[in-house]
BAMARFI-987662 format. One record per residue: residue in three letters; z, x, y of N, C-alpha, C in turn. Coordinates in Angstrom, 1 decimal. Atoms other than C-alpha are relative to their C-alpha. Last residue first. Layout:
N
R; type; n.c3; n.c1; n.c2; ca.c3; ca.c1; ca.c2; c.c3; c.c1; c.c2
R; ALA; Z; X; Y; Z; X; Y; Z; X; Y;
...
REM end
This chain:
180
R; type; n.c3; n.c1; n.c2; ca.c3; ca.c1; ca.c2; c.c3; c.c1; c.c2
R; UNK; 0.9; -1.3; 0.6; 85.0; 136.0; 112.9; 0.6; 0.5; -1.1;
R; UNK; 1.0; 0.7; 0.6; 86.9; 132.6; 114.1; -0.8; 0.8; -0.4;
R; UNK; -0.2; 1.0; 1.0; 90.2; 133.0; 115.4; -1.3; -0.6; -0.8;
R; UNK; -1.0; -0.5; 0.9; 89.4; 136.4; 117.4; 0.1; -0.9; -1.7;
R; UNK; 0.9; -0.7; 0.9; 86.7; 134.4; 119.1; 0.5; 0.7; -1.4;
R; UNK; 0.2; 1.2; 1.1; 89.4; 132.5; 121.0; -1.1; 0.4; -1.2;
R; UNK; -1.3; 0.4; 0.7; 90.6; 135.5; 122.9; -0.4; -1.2; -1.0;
R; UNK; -0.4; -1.9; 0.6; 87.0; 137.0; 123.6; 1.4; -0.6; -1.0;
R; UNK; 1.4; -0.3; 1.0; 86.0; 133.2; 125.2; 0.3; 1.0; -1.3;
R; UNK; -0.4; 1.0; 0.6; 89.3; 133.1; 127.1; -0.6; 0.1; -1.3;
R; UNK; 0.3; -0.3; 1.0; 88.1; 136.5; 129.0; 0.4; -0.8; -1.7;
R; UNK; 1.5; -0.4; -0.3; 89.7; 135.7; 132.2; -0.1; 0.2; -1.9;
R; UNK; 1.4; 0.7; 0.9; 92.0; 133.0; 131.5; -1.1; 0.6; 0.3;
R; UNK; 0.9; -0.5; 0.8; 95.1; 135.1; 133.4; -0.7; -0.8; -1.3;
R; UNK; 1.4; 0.0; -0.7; 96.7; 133.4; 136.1; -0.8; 0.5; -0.8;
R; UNK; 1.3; -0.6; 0.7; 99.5; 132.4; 133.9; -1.1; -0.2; 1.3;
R; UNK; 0.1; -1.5; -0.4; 102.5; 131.3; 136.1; -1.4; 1.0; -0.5;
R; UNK; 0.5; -0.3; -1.3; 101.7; 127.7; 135.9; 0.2; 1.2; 0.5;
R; UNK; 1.4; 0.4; 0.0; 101.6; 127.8; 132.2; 0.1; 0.4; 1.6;
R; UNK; 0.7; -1.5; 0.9; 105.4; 129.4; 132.0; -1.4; -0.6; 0.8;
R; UNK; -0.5; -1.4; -1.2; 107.3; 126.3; 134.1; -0.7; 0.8; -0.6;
R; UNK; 0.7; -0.9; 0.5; 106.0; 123.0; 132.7; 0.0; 1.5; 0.8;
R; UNK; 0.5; -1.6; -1.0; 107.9; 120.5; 134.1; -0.2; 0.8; -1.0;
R; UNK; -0.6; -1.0; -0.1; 108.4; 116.8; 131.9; -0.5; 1.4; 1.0;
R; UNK; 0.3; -1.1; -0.8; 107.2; 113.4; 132.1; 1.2; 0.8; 0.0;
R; UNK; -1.3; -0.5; -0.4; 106.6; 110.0; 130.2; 0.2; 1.8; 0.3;
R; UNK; -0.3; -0.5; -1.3; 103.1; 109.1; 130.7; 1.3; 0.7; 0.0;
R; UNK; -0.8; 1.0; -0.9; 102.7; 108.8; 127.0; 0.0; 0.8; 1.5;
R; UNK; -0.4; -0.6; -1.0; 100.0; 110.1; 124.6; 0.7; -1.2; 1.0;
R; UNK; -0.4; 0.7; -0.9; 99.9; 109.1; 120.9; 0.4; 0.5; 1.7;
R; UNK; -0.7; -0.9; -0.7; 98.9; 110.5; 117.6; -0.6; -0.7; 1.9;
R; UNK; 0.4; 0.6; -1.5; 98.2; 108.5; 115.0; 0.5; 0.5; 0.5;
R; UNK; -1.0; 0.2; -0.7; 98.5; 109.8; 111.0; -0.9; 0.0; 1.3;
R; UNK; -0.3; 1.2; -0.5; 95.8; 109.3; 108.5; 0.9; -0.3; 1.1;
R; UNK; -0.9; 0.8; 1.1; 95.9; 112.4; 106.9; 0.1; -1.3; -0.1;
R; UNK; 1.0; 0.3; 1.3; 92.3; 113.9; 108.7; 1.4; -0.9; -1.0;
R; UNK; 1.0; 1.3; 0.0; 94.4; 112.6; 112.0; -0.6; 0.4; -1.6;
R; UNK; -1.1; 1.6; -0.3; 97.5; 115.0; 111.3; -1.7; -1.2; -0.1;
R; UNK; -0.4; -0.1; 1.3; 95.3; 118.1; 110.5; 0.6; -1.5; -0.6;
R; UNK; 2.1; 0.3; 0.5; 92.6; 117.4; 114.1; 1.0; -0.1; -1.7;
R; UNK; 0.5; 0.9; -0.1; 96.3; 117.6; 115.5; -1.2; -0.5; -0.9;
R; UNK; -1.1; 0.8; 0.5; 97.6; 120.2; 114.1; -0.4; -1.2; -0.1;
R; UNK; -0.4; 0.7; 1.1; 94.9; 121.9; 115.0; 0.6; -0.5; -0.7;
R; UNK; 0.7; 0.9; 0.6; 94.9; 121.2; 118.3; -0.2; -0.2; -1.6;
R; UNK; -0.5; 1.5; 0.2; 98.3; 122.1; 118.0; -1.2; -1.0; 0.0;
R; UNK; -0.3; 0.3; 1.0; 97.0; 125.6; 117.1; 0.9; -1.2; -0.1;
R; UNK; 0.0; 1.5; -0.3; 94.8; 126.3; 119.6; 0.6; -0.4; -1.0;
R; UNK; -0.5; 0.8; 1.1; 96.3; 129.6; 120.6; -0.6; -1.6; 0.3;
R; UNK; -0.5; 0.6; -0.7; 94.4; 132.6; 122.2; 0.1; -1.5; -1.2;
R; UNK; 1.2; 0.0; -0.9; 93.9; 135.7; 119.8; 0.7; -1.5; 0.7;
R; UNK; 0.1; -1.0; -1.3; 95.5; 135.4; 116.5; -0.8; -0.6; 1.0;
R; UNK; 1.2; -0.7; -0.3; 96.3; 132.3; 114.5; 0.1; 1.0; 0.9;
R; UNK; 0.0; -1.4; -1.0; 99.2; 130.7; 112.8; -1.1; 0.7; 0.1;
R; UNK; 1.0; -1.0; 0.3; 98.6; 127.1; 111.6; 0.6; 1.2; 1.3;
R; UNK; 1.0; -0.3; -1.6; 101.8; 124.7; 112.4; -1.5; 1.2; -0.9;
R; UNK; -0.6; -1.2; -1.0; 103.7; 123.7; 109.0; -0.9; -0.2; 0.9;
R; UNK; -1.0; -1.5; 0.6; 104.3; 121.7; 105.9; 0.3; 0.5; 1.6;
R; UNK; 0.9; -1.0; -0.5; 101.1; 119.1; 106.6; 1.0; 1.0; -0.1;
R; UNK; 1.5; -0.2; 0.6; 102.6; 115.8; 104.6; -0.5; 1.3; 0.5;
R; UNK; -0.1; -0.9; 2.0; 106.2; 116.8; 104.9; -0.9; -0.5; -0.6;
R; UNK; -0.1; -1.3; 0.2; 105.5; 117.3; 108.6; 0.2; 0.0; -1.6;
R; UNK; 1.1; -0.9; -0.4; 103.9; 114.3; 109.1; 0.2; 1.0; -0.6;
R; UNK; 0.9; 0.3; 0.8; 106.6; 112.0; 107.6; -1.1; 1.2; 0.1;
R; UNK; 0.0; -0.8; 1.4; 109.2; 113.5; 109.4; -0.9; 0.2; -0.9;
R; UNK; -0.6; 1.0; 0.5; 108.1; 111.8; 113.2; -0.1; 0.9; -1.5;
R; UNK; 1.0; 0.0; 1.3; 106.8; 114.6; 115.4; 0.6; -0.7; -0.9;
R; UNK; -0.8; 0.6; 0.9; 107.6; 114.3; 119.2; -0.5; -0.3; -1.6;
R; UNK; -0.2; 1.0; 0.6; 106.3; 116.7; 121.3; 0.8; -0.5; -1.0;
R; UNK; -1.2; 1.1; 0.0; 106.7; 119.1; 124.2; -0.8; -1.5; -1.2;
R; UNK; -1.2; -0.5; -1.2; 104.9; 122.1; 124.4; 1.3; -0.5; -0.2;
R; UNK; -1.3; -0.1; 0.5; 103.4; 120.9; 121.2; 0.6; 0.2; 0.9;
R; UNK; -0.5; -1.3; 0.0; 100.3; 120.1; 123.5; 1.3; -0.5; -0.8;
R; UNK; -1.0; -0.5; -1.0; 98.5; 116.5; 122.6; 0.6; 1.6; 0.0;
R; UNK; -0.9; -1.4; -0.4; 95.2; 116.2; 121.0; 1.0; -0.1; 0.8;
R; UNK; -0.2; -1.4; 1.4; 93.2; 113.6; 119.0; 0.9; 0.9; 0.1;
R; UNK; 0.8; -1.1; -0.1; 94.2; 110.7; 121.3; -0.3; 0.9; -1.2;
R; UNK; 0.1; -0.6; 1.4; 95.6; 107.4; 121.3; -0.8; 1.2; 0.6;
R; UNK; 1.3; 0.8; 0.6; 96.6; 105.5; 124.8; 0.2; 1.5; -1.2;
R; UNK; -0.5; -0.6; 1.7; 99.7; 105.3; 126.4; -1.4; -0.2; 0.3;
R; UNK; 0.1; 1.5; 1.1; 99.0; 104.2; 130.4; -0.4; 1.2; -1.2;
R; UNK; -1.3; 0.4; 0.4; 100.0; 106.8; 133.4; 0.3; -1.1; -1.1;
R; UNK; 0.3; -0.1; 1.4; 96.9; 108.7; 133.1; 1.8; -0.3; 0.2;
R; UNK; 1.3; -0.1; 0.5; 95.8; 108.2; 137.2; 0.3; 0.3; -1.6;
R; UNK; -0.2; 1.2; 1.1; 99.4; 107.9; 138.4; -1.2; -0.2; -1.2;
R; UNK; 0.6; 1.0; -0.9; 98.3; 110.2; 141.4; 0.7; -1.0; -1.0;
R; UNK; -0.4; 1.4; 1.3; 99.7; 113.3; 139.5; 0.0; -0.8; 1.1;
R; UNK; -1.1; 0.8; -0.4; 97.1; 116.0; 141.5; 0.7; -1.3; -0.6;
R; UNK; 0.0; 1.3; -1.0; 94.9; 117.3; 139.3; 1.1; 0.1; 0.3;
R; UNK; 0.4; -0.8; -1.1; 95.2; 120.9; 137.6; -0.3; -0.8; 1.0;
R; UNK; -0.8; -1.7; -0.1; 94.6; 119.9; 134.2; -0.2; 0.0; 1.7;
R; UNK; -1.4; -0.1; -1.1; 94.5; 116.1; 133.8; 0.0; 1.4; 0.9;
R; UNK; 0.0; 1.5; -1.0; 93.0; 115.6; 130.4; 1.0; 0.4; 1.1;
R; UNK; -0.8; 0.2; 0.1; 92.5; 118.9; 128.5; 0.3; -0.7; 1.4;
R; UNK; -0.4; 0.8; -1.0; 89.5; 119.5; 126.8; 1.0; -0.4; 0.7;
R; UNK; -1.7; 0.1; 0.4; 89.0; 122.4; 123.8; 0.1; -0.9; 1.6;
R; UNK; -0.8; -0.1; -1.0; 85.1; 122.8; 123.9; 1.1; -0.8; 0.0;
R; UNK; -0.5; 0.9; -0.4; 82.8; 123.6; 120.8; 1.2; 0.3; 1.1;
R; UNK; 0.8; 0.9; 0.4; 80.1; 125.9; 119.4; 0.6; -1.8; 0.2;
R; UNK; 0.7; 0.4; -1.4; 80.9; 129.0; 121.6; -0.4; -1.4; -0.7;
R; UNK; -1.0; 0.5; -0.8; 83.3; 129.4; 119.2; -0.3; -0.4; 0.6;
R; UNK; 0.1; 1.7; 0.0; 81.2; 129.9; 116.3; 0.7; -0.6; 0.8;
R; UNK; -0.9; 0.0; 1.1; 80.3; 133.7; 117.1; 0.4; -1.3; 0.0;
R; UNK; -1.5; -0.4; -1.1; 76.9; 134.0; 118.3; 0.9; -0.2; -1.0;
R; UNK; -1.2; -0.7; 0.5; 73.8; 134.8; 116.0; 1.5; 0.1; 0.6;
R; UNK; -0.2; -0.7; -0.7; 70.9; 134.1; 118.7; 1.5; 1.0; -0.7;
R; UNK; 0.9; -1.0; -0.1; 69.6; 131.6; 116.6; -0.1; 1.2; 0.5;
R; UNK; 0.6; 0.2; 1.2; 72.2; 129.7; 115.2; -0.9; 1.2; -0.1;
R; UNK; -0.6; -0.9; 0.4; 74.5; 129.9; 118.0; -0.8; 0.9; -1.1;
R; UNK; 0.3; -1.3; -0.5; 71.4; 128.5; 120.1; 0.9; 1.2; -0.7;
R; UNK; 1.4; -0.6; 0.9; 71.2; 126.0; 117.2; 0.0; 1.7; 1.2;
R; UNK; 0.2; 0.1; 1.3; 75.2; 124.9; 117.8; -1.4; 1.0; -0.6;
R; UNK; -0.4; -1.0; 0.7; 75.3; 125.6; 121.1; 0.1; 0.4; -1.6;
R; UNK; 0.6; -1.3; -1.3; 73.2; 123.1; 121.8; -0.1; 1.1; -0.4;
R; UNK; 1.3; 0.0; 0.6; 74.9; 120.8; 119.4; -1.0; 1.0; 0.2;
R; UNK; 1.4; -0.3; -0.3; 78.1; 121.1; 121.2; -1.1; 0.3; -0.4;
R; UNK; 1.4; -0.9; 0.4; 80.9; 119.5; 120.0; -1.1; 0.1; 0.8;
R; UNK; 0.8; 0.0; 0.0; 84.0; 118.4; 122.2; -1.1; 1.0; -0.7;
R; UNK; 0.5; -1.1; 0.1; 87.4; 118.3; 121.6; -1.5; -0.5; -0.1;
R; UNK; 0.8; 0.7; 1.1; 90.4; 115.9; 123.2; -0.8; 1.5; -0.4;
R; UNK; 1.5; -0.8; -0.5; 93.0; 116.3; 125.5; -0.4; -0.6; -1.4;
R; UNK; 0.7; -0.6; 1.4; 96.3; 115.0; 126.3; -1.0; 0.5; 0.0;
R; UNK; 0.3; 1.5; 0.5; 97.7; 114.6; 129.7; -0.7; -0.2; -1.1;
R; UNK; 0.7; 0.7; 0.7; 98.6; 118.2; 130.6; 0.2; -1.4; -0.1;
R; UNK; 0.3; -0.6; 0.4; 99.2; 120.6; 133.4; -0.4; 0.0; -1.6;
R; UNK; -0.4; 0.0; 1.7; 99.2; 118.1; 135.9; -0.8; 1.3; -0.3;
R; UNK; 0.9; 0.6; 0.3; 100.0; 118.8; 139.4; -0.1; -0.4; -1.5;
R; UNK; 0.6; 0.9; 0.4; 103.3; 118.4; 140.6; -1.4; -0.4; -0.3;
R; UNK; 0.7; 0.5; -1.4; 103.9; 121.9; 142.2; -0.5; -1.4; -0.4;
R; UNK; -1.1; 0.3; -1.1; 106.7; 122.5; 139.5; -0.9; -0.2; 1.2;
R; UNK; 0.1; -0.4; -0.8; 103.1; 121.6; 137.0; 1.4; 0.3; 1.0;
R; UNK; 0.2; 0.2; -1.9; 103.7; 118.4; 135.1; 0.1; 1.7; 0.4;
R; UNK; -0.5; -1.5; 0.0; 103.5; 117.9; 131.2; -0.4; 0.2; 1.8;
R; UNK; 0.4; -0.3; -1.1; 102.9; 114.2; 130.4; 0.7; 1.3; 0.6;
R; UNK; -0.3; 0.5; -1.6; 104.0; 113.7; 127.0; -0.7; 0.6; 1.0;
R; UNK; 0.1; -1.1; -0.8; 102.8; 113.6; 123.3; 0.3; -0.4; 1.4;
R; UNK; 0.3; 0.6; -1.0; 103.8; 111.3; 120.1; 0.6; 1.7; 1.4;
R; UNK; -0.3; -1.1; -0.5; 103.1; 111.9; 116.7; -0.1; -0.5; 1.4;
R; UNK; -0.7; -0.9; 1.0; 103.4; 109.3; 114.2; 0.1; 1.1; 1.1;
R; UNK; 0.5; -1.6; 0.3; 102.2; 106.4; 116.3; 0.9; 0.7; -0.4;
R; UNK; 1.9; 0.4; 0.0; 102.4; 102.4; 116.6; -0.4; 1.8; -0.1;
R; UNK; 0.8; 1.4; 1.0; 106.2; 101.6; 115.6; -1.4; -0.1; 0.4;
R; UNK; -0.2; -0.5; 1.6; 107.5; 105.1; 117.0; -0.6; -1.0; -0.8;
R; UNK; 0.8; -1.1; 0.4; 106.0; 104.5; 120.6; -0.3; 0.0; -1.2;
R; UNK; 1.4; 1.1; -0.3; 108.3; 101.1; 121.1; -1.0; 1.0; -1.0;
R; UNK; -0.1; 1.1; 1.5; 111.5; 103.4; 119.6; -1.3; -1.1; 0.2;
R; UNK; 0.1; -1.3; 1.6; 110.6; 106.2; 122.4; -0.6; -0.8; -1.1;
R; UNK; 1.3; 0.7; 1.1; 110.4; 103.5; 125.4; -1.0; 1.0; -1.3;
R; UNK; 0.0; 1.9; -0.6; 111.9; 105.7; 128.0; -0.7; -0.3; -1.2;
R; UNK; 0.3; 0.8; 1.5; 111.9; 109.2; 126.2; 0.1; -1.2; 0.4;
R; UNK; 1.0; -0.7; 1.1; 111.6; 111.3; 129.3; -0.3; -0.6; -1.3;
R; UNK; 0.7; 0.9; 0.1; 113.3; 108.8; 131.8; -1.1; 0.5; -1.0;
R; UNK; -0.6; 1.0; 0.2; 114.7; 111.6; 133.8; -0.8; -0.9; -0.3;
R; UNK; -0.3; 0.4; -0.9; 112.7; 114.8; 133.6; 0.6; -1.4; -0.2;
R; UNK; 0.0; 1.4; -0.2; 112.4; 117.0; 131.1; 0.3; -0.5; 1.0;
R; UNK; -1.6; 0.7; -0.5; 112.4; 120.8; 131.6; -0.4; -1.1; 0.5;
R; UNK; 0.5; 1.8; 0.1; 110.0; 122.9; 129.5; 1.2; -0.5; 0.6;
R; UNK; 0.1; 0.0; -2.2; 110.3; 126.7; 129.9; -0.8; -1.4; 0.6;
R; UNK; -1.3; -0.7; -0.3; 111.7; 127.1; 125.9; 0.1; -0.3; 1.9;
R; UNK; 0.2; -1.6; -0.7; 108.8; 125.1; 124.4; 1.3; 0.6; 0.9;
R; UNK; 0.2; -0.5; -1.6; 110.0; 121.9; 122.8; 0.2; 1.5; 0.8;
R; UNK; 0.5; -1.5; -0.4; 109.2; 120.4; 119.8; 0.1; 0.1; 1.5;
R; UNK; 0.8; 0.0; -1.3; 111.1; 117.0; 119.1; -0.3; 1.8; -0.2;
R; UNK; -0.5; -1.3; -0.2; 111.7; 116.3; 115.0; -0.7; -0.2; 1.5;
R; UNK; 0.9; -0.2; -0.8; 111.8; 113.4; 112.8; 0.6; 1.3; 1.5;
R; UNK; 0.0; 1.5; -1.2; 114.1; 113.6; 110.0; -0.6; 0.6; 0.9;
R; UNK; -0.9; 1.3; 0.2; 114.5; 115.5; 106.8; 0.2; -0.7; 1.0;
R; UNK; 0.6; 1.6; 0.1; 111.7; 117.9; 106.7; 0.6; -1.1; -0.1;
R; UNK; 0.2; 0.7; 0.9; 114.0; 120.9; 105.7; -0.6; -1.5; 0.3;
R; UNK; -0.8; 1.8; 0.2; 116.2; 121.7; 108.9; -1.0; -0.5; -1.5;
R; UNK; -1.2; -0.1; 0.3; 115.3; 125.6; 107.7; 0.7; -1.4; 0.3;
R; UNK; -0.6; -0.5; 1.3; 111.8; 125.5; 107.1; 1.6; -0.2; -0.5;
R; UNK; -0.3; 1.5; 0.8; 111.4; 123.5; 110.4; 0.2; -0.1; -1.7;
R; UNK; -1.1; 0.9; -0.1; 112.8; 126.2; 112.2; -0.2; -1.3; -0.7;
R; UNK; -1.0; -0.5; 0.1; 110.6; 129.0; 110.5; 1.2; -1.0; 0.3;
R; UNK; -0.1; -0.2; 1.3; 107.8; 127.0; 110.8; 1.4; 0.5; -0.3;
R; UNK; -0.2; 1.4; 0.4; 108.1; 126.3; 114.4; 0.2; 0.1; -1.3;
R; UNK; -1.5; 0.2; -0.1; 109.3; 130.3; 114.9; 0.1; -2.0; -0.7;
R; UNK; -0.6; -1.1; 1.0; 105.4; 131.4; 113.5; 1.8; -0.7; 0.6;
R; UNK; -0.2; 0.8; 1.4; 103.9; 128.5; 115.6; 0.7; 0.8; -1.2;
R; UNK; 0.4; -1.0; 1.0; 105.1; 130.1; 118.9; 0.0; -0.7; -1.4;
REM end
C-alpha cells in the first residue's frame, strides 16, 4: 500500500537505503546473495517473486506503447488506458531458470525491493492512485526520468496474497479510474 510506504519512510526520514516488503512475502534462503555487487551498478534493485506452487509471479516487467490504440483512442474517444500495456516478465511460467541472469529493467514490483536512500530523497514518496495499482511502475518510470538504474535479480522470494487473487475480471474498468 503506497499510502503506509510514505508514511514509514516519512518517519525513518530518508537516511539510509531501505527494503520494501509486502506483509505475504517470505524470502527464501540466499535472498540477498550478492546484494553489495548489485549496489555498485543499480539504485533500485528487484527480485524474483515465486508463486507457493513455484511458478513465477514476477521477473520484472516493462511497458509497452500502443500507437494503434493511440489513434483509435483518438477517434473513438476511449479513455487513455487502453493506450498502453503493463508487462510482467515470467507471470505464471514454470521457474525453469529461464530469467535467472540480472539485467536492467524499467519495472520491478515493490513487493519486495530494495531502494538505496538516494532515490527516495530525490522522488519523496510512492504515487497514490485509485482503482488498480501501478504505482511501482510509476516509481519506476519516476526513478529512470532521475537517472537512477533499476535492476532485476534472480534472487527469490514466495509470493502468498497474488496467488490467491482470481479476480482480474474487469482490470481495464480498474485502471481507467487512474486516468479520467
Amino acid at each position: 500500500c503506497p499510502e503506509a510506504i510514505n508514511i514509514g519512510l516519512r518517519k525513518v526520514g530518508y537516511k539510509h537505503d531501505d527494503v520494501l516488503m509486502d506483509d505475504d512475502i517470505r524470502v527464501l534462503p540466499g535472498w540477498l546473495d550478492n546484494i553489495e555487487e548489485y549496489k555498485k551498478i543499480a539504485d533500485i534493485i528487484g527480485f524474483k517473486l515465486l508463486f507457493p506452487n513455484g511458478k513465477i509471479a514476477h521477473a520484472g516487467g516493462f511497458v509497452t506503447f500502443d500507437p494503434i490504440r493511440k489513434i483509435c483512442g483518438l477517434l473513438f474517444k476511449k479513455p487513455t488506458y487502453q493506450l498502453f500495456s503493463i508487462n510482467v516478465i515470467g507471470y505464471n511460467e514454470k521457474d525453469k531458470g529461464q530469467y535467472d541472469k540480472i539485467k536492467f529493467l524499467p519495472h520491478v514490483t515493490t513487493s519486495l525491493i530494495y531502494i538505496k536512500k538516494e532515490v527516495f530523497q530525490k522522488i519523496k514518496k510512492m504515487s497514490v492512485w485509485k482503482g488498480h495499482q501501478f504505482e511501482d511502475v510509476d516509481f519506476g518510470f519516476r526513478a529512470l526520468e532521475k537517472g537512477f538504474k533499476i535492476l532485476y535479480t534472480p534472487n527469490k522470494a514466495i509470493h502468498l496474497l497474488t496467488a490467491t487473487k482470481k479476480d482480474f475480471n474487469n482490470i481495464n474498468k480498474k485502471a481507467e479510474i487512474n486516468y479520467l
